[in-house]
C-alpha positions, 0 to 999 in steps of 0.5 A: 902161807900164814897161820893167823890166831887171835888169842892163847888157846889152852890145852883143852880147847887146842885138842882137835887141832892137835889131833890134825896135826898128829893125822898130818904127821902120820899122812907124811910118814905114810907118804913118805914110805909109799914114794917109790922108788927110793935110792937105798930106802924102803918103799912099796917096791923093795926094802932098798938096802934093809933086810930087816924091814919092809913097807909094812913095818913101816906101816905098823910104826907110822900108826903107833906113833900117832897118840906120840905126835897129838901129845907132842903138840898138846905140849906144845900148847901147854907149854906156850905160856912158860919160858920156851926153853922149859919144852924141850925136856918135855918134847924128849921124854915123850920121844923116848915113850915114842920109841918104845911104841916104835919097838913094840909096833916093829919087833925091836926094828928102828924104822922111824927114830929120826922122825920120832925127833924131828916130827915131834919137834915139829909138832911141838913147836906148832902146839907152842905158836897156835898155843900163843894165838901168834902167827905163823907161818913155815920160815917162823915154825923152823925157826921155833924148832931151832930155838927150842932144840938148840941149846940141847943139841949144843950140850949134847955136841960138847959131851960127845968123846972120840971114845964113846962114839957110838951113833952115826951121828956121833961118829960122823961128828968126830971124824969130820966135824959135821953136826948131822941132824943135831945141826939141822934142828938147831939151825932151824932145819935149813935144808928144808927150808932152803931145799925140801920146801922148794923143790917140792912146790917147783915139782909140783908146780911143774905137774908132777906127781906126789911120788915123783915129786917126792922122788925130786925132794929126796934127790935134792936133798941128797945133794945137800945133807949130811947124812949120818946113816950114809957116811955110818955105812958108806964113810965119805967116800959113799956121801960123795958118790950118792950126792953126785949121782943123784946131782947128775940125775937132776941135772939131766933135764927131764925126770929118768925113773931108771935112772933113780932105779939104778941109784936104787941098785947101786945103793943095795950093792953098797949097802947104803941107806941115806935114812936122814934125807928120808926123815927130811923128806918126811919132814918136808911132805909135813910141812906141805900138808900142813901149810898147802892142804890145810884149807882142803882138810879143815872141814875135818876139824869141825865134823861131829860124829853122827848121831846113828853112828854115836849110838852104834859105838855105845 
């Protein structure tokens, strides 16, 4: 579904919009928490294979990060009229304002430092395209993160030394080469465009339910994804193992929740989380609200407070 604009809009008169992205990107963190259940991850059932955490300080951290997500896409626009390689700097160090909010919100727990980048991407990145007054549509915002994230996540591969891995990301890299999330943002996400997105809509359209979908997109992902957090906890022996029991879950031909709880079970035993398919998930629940359920909420972007109300908050 395209996004069609008619001219460059400025900071100033984007705002409401970029307050509706900022409500969609907190709706997918929530969403994304409350799917249950979720091999290895919290949800409103367990906190999966964390003992620091549960659902509520995810909840904590999905609403502090909301003022992070509206001035990522209000820089977005700000930045629609400069060179586009000039955004990601500034998307960065708003992120690491972001995750001093994160730490703040949960006590010094890291529950959403994935999303913090890929959602304030994402969210940039659309500030950029409605900035412009271009149109746009799903395949031209990934494309647009890979563009601005790119020549960064390059820099940042080369600088990684054997010695100085520290991040799952960086020890993933070292030890097989796998680029983990800095490849998904410089490529443009591909696994949501060619995994998350799709499987999302086709449950959907097969009449599940937006948990159970969910459920579906994780799984899918999990097939797919090279998932630093997973191969931190678990090496590739565990990303194996999960992507064919999750491969196998799909493959059965009907949806077996006892299935995905047992998944559940053996990934607390092992201690595995795969956090960077849930930050995919997130992501890929974003761009549904975004682009599918736009229509439904725009009303929201023009509502005015009611004078009663206006009076009571003065």
């Amino acid at each position: 579904m395209k996004m069609s604009l008619q001219e460059p809009r400025s900071r100033e008169t984007a705002q409401p919009h970029a307050r509706f992205i900022a409500e969609t990107a907190v709706r997918s963190l929530l969403y994304e928490v409350s799917i249950s259940p979720k091999p290895g991850l919290v949800d409103r059932f367990d906190s999966g294979a964390h003992q620091d955490m549960d659902f509520f300080t995810y909840i904590d951290s999905s609403v502090a990060l909301f003022q992070y997500f509206q001035s990522a896409a209000e820089e977005g626009c700000s930045a629609s009229q400069d060179p586009i390689e000039t955004l990601f700097p500034r998307l960065q160090k708003l992120g690491l304002w972001a995750e001093q909010r994160m730490y703040s919100a949960t006590s010094g727990i890291n529950t959403h430092k994935g999303s913090i980048f890929t959602l304030g991407l994402l969210c940039g990145s659309l500030g950029y395209l409605y900035g412009a007054g271009d149109e746009f549509d799903e395949e031209k915002l990934l494309a647009l993160c890979g563009r601005i994230a790119a020549p960064a996540m390059k820099q940042s591969l080369q600088s990684i030394r054997p010695a100085h891995a520290v991040t799952g990301g960086e020890r993933l890299f070292v030890r097989t080469g796998q680029t983990g999330i800095r490849g998904e943002a410089a490529a443009g996400y591909p696994s949501i465009k060619n995994y998350g997105i799709p499987a999302l809509r086709e449950a959907l359209r097969a009449g599940h339910s937006i948990n159970d979908a969910g459920i579906l997109v994780l799984l899918e992902l999990l097939c797919h994804v090279e998932d630093s957090n997973v191969f931190s906890r678990g090496g590739v022996k565990h990303q194996n193992e999960l992507a064919e029991r999750a491969r196998m879950i799909l493959n059965s031909g009907h949806f077996d929740i006892r299935a995905v709880e047992e998944l559940n079970q053996y990934c607390i035993q092992e201690n595995i989380s795969p956090g960077g398919c849930a930050d995919l998930l997130a992501a890929t629940l974003f761009l549904y609200l975004y682009f599918d359920k736009r229509a439904e909420h725009r009303e929201s972007l023009c509502v005015s407070i009611p004078k009663s109300a206006e009076r009571t908050a003065r």
